[in-house]
C-alpha positions in Angstrom: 0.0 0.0 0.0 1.2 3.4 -0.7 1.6 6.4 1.5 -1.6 8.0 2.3 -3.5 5.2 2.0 -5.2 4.7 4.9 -7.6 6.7 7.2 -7.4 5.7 11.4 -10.0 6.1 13.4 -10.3 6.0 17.5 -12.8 4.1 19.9 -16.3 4.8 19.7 -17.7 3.6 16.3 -18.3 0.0 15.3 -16.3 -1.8 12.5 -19.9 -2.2 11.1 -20.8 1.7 11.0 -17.8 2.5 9.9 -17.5 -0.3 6.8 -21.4 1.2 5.9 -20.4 5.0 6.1 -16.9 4.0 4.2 -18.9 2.1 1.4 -20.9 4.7 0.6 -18.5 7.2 0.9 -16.6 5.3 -1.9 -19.9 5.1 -3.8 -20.3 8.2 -4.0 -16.6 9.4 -4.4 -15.4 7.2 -7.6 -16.8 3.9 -9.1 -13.1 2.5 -9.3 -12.0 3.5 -5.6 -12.1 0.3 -2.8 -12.0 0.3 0.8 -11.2 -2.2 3.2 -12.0 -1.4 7.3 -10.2 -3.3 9.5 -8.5 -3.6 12.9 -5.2 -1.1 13.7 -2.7 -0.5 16.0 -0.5 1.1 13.9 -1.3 5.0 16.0 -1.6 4.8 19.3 -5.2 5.8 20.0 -6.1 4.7 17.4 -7.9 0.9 16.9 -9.7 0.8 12.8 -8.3 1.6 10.0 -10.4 2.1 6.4 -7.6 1.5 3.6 -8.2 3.3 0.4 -7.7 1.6 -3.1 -7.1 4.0 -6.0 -4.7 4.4 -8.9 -2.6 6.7 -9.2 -1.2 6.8 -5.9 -1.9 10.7 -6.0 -5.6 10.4 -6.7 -5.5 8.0 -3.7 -3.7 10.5 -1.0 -6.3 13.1 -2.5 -9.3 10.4 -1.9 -8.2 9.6 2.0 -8.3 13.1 2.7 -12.0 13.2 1.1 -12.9 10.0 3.1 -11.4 11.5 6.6 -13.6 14.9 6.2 -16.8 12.5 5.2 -16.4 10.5 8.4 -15.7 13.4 10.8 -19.1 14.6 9.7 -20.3 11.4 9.9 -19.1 10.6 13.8 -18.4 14.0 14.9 -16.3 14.1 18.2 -14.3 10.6 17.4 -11.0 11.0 16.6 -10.6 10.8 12.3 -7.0 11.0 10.7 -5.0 10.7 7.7 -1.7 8.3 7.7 -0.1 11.2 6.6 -1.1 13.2 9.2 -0.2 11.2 12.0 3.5 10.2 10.5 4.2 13.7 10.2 3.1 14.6 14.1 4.9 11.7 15.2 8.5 12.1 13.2 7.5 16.1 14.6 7.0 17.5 11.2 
């Protein structure tokens, strides 16, 4: 998987609500974009992930950052972030 793949997402929403909310997301986004939620303890914090599939890789970093603004307005108050995001706070970028 490339960077910028992946959104991670804290406790407080099911695997279930979040594979519904990612599905349609990804409906409505792009008929060739996948995603796949599972398990993570990549991020401390952090326990589900929702991994993007999209070619290029650049259209893909673009289409994590659309998924993490859909599910923040989806669960509002849960913790929602990019890979990206959360390499660069933890290397202190």
């Amino acid at each position: 998987m490339s960077i910028g793949s992946s959104a991670y997402i804290a406790e407080g929403v099911s695997v279930g609500d979040l594979q519904r909310a990612a599905e349609r997301w990804a409906r409505d986004y792009d008929s060739r974009v996948g995603v796949d939620v599972e398990p993570a303890d990549d991020y401390p914090g952090f326990v589900t992930a929702v991994d993007v599939y999209l070619f290029p890789d650049s259209a893909q970093a673009l289409a994590v950052r659309d998924l993490v603004r859909a599910l923040r307005n989806e669960f509002p108050g849960t913790a929602i972030e990019n890979a990206d995001d959360l390499d660069a706070a933890l290397a202190g970028d």
